[in-house]
ROVEXKE-562512 format. One line per 10 residues: number of its first residue (from 1); their letters; for each residue z negated, x negated, y of C-alpha. Coordinates in pm, 1 decimal. Layout:
BEGIN
NUM	A	Z:X:Y ~ ...
This chain:
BEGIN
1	XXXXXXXXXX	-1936.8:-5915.5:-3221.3 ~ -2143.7:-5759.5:-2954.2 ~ -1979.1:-5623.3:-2637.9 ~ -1984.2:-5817.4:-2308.5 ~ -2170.9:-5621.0:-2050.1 ~ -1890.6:-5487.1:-1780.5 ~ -1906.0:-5672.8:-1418.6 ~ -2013.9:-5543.8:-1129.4 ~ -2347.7:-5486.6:-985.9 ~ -2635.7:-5311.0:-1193.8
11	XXXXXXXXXX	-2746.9:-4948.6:-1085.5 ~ -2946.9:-4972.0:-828.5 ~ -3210.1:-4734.5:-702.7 ~ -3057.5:-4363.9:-567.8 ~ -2973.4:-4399.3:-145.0 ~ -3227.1:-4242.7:57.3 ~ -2947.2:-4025.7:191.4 ~ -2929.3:-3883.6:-201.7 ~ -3256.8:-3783.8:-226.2 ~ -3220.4:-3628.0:109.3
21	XXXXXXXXXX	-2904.5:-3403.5:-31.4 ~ -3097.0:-3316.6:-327.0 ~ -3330.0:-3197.9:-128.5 ~ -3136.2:-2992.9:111.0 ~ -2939.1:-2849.2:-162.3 ~ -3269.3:-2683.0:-302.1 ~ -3355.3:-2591.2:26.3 ~ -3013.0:-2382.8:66.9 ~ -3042.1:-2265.4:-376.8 ~ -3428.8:-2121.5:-290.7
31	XXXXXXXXXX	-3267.1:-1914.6:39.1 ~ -3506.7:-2084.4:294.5 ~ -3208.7:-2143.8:489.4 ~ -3004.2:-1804.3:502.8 ~ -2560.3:-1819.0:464.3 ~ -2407.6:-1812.4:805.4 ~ -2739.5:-1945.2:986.1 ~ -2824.1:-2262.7:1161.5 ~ -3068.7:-2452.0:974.3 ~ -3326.7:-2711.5:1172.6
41	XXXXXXXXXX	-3170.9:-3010.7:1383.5 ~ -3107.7:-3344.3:1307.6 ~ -3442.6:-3456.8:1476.0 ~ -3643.5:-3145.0:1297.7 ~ -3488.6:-3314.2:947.1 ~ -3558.1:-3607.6:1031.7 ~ -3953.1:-3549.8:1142.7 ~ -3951.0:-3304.8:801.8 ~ -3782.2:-3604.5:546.6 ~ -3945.2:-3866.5:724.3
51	XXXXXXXXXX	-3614.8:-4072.8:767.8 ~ -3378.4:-4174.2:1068.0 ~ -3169.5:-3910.2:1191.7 ~ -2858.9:-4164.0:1104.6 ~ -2963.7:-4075.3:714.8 ~ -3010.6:-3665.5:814.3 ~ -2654.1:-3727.7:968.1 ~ -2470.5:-3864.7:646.3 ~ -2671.3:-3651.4:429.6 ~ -2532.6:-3326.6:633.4
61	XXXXXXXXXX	-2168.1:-3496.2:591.3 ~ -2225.0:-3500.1:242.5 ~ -2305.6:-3134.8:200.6 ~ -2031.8:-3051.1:398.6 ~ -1824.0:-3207.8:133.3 ~ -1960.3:-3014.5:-71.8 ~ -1855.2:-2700.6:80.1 ~ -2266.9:-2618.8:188.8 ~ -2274.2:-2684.8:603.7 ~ -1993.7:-2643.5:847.3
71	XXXXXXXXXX	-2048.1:-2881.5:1184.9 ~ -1945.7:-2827.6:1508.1 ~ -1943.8:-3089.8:1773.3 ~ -2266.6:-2986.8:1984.7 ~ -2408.4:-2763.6:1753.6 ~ -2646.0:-2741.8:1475.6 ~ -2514.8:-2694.6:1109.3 ~ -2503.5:-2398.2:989.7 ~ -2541.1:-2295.3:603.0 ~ -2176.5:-2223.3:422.9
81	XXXXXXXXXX	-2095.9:-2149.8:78.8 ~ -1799.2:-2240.7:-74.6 ~ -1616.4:-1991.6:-279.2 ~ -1398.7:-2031.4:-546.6 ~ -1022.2:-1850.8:-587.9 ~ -1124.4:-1726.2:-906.2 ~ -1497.1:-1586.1:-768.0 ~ -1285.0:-1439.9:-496.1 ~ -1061.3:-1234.9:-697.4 ~ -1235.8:-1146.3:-1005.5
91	XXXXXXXXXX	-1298.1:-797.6:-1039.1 ~ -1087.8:-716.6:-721.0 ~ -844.0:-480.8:-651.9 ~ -505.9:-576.8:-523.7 ~ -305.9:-386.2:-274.3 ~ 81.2:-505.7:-231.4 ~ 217.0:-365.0:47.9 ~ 631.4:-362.5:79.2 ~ 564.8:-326.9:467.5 ~ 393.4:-85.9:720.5
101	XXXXXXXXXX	25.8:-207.1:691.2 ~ -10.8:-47.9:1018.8 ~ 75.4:269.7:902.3 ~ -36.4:240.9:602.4 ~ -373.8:192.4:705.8 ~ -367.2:450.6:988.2 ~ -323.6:214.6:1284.0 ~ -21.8:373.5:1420.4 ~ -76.8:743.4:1237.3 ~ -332.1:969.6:1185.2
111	XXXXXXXXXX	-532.4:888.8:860.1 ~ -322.7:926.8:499.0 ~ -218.3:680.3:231.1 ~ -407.1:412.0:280.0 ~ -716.7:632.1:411.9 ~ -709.3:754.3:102.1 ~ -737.1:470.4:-65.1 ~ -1007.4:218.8:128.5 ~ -1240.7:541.0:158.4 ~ -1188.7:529.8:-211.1
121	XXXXXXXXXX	-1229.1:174.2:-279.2 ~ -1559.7:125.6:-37.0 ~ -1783.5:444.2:-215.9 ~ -1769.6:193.5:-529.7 ~ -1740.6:-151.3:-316.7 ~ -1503.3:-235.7:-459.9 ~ -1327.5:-604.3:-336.7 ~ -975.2:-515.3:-190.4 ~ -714.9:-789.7:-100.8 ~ -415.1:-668.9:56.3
131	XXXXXXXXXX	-105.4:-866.2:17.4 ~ 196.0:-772.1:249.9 ~ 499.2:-936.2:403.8 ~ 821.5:-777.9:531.5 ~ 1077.5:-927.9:311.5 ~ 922.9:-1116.6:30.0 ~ 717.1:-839.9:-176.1 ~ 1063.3:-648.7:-177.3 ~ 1206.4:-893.6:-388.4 ~ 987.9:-1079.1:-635.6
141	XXXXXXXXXX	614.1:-1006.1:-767.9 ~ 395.9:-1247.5:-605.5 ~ 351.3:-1617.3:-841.7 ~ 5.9:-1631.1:-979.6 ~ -125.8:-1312.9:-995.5 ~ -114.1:-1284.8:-1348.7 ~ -335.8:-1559.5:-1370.4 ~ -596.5:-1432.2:-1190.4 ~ -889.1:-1277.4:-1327.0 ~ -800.8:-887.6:-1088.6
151	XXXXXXXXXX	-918.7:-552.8:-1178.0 ~ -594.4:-425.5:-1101.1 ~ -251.7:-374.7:-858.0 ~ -199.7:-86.9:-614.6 ~ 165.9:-118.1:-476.4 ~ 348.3:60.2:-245.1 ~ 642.7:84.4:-199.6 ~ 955.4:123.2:-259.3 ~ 970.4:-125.7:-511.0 ~ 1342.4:-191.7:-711.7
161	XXXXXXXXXX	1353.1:-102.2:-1108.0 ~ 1337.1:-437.1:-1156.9 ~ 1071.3:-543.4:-964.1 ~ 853.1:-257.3:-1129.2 ~ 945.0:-361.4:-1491.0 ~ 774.8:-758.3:-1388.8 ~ 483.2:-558.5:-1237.9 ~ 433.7:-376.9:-1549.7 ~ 467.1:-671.1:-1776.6 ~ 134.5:-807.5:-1626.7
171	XXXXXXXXXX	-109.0:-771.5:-1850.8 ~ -342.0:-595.1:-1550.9 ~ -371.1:-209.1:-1469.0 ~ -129.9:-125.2:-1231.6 ~ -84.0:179.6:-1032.2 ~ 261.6:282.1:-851.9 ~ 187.1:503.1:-511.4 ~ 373.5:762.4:-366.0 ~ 719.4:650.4:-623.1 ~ 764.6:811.9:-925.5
181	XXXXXXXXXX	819.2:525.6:-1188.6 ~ 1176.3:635.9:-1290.4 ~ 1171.8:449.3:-1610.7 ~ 923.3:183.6:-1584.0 ~ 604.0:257.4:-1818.1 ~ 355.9:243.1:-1498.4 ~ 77.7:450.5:-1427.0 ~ 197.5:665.3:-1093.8 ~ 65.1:885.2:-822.6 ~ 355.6:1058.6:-646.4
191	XXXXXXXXXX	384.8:1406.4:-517.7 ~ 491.7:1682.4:-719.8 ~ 875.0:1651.3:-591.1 ~ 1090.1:1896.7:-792.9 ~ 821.9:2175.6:-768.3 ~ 805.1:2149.5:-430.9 ~ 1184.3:2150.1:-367.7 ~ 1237.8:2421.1:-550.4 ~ 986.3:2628.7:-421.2 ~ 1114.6:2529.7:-49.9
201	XXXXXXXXXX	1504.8:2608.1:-155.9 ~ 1370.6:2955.5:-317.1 ~ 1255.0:3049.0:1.1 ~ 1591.2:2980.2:187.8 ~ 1739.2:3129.8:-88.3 ~ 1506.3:3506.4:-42.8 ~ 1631.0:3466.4:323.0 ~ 1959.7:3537.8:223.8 ~ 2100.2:3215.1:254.5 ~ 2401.8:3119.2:24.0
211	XXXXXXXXXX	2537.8:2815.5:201.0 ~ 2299.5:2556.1:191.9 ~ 2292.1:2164.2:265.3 ~ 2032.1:1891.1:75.8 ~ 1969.2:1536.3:296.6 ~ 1848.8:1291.5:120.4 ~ 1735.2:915.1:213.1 ~ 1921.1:615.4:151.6 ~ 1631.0:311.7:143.3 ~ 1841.6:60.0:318.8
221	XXXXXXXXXX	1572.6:-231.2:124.9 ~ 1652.3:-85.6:-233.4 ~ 2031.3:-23.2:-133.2 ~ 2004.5:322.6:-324.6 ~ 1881.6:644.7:-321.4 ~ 1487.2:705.7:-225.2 ~ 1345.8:768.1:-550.4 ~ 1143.1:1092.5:-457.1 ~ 1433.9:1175.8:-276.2 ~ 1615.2:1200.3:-637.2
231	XXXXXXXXXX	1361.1:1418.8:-748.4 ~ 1345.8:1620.1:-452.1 ~ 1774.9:1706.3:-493.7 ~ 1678.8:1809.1:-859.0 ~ 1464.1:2062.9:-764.6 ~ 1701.1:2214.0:-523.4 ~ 1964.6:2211.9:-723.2 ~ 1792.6:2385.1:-1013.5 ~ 1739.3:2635.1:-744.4 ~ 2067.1:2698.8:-598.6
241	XXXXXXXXXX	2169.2:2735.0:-962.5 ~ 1903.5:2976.1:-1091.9 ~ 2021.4:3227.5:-801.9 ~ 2367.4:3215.3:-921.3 ~ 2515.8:2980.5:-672.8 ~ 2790.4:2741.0:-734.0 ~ 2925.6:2409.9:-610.9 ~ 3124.8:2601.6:-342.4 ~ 2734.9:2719.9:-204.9 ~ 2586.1:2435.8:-148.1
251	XXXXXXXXXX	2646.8:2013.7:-51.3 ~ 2414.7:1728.3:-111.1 ~ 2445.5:1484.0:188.4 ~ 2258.0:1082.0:197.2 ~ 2202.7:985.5:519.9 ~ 2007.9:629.0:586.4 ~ 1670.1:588.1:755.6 ~ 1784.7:334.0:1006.1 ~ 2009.5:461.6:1298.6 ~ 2235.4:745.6:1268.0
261	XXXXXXXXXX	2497.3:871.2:966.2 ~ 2822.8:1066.7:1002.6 ~ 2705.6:1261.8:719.3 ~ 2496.3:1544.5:877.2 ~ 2757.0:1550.2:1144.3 ~ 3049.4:1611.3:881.8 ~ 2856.6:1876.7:682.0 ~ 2717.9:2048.3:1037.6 ~ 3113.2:2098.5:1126.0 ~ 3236.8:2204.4:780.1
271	XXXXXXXXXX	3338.9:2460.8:699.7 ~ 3152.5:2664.4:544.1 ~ 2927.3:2559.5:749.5 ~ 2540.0:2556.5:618.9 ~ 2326.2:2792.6:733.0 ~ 2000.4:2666.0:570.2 ~ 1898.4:2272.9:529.8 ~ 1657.4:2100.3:312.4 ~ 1540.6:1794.4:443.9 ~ 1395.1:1508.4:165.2
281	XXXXXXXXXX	1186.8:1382.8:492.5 ~ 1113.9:1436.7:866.9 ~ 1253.9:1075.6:961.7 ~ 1620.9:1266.9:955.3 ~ 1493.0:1560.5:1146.1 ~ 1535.4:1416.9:1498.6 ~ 1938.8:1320.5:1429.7 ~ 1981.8:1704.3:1260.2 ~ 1856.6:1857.8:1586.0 ~ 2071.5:1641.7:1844.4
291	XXXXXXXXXX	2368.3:1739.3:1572.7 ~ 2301.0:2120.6:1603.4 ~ 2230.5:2076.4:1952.4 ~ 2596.7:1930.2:1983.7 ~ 2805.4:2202.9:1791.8 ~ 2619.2:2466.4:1969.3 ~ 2384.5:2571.5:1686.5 ~ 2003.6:2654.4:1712.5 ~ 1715.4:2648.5:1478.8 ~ 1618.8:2871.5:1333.0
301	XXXXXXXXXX	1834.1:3150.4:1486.0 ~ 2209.0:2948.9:1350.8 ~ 2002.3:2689.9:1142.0 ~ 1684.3:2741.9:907.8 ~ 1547.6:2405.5:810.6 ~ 1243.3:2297.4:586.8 ~ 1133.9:1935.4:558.5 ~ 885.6:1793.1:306.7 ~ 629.3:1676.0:562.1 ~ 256.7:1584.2:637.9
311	XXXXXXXXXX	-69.6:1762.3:815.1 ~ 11.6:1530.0:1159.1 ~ 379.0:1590.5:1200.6 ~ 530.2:1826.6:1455.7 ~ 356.7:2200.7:1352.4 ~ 682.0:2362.5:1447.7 ~ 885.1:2232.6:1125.8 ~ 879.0:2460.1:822.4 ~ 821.7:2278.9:467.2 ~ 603.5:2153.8:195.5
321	XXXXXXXXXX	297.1:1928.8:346.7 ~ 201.2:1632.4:140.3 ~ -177.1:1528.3:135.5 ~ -125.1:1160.2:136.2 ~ -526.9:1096.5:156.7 ~ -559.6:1251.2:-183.7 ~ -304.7:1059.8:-292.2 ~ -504.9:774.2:-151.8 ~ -827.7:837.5:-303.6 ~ -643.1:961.1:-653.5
331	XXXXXXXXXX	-458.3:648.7:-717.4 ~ -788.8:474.6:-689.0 ~ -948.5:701.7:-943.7 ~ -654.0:644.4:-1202.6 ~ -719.5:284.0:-1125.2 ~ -1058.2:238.1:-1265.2 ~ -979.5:445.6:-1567.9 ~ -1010.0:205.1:-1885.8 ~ -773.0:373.1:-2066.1 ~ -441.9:226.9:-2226.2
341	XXXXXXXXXX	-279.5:544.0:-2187.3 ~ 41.9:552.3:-1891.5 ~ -8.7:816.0:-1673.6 ~ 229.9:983.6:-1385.9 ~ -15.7:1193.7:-1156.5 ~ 164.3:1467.9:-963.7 ~ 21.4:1582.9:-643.5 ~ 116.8:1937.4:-514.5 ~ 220.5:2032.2:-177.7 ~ 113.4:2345.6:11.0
351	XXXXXXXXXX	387.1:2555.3:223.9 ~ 366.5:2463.0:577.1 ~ 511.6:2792.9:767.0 ~ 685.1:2669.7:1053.9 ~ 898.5:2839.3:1321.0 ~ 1230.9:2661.5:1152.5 ~ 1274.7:2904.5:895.5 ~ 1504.7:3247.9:957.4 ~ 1744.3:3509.2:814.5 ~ 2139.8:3395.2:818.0
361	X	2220.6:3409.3:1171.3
């Protein structure tokens, strides 16, 4: 039995408006009318088509739709082109930020880090989305990036253990900067940490000093230990321990980023008292000089003192320098390898020589 025809009304012929759409759309394809410029008015259409500018005015609406013209009240359109998530990020590089975009970037510093890395990313143009917020990208690896078609994930951090191991379970190259992995199979770029604390304590140590103090950072957002910092203690305790010294010779001491600790108080007024400190960073620098200040000691005449630290910090403090722009450009390099192979990248310091350095006093 054949099929009854369904109701309605038969096609009819295409709306003038249509043809008019068709037309534009070529217009825009064939690059007569460039991205991001007005094309002709309504009445220049209209005259063109040879319709009313009532069918110019749906036909522009229609486009716009479309994602082709924006409109502004008073204005002519102008020629848009709509861009999907997945042409956005494919082939793009990823930068998750824990916090400190302005310093990372070198808004609020002198160029490093993140100098490093856009001077990097723009010699091969490569497409850079930066995704940062002050609390959430501590926590949790942002939903959806796995399912979108990236070249790859720079973070920075600190990032948790746990966080790292999601991050690496993304089936995307990833690349951890300035944190050694700890654990987590993740490529890395980090400085070279123990070396360079050893090499700093050695020099204390061919000073003469034999009572010695370590600092190192508490991360109040990872509620732990600073990961280089970790590294850092290791290499000046293989130090203190390769000249002979024991547990009597030396103290480790955390103190946190954020306000002020008892700690380098306490270890400045025991007894024996330190005569040489190795700082894990120049953050706890400006609480250890009020400290000495208050029991009467100065540096480097009572106290010598080196500091891991960078070319734009305060010349007078002794200590390895980190080159945070190679670091930068290095993590971007490791980045575009397409290799399956993990790798940790160590980046050496050079010896800053301050004026915080001395004999015993």
């Amino acid at each position: 039995m054949a099929r009854r025809p369904r109701g309605g009304r038969p096609a009819g012929p295409v709306p003038v408006y249509r043809k008019i759409v068709a037309a534009m759309q070529a217009q825009l394809a064939s690059g007569k009318w460039a991205i991001g410029q007005p094309i002709p008015s309504c009445r220049e259409l209209a005259q063109e088509y040879g319709v009313g500018i009532k069918t110019i005015w749906r036909a522009q609406h229609a486009l716009r739709d479309l994602g082709h013209l924006h409109i502004a009240r008073a204005r002519r359109a102008t020629a848009v082109r709509r861009v999907s998530v997945d042409e956005i990020f494919t082939g793009a590089v990823v930068l998750v930020l824990r916090s400190g975009l302005t310093w990372f970037s070198g808004m609020d510093a002198a160029p490093g880090l993140g100098h490093g890395v856009f001077r990097a990313l723009q010699e091969t143009r490569e497409t850079c989305i930066v995704v940062q917020h002050m609390e959430w990208w501590r926590h949790r690896c942002p939903e959806g990036l796995r399912d979108l078609p990236i070249k790859g994930l720079l973070l920075w951090g600190p990032f948790t253990q746990a966080l790292l191991r999601q991050y690496a379970e993304m089936n995307v190259r990833t690349v951890l900067l300035d944190q050694p992995p700890a654990g987590v199979k993740m490529n890395a770029v980090t400085v070279d940490n123990f070396a360079a604390a050893f090499d700093a304590t050695s020099r204390l140590l061919k000073k003469g000093h034999t009572q010695l103090a370590f600092i190192r950072s508490v991360v109040h957002s990872l509620k732990d230990i600073d990961p280089d910092a970790r590294e850092r203690q290791e290499g000046f305790l293989a130090a203190c321990r390769q000249a002979g010294l024991t547990e009597q010779n030396y103290r480790i001491v955390s103190a946190t980023l954020l306000g002020r600790s008892d700690s380098i108080r306490k270890v400045l007024r025991a007894k024996p008292r330190p005569t040489a400190i190795v700082s894990a960073t120049l953050a706890h620098l400006p609480e250890l000089s009020g400290e000495a200040h208050a029991c009467g000691l100065k540096i480097p005449r009572h106290l010598s003192v080196a500091t891991f630290r960078v070319k734009t910090d305060e010349p007078n403090w002794s200590g390895p320098e980190i080159d945070f722009e190679k670091m930068g450009s290095v993590a971007v390099e490791v980045l575009k390898r397409n290799s399956a192979a993990i790798e940790t990248v160590r980046i050496k310091t050079t010896w800053h020589e301050g004026k915080t350095i001395a004999g015993p006093g």
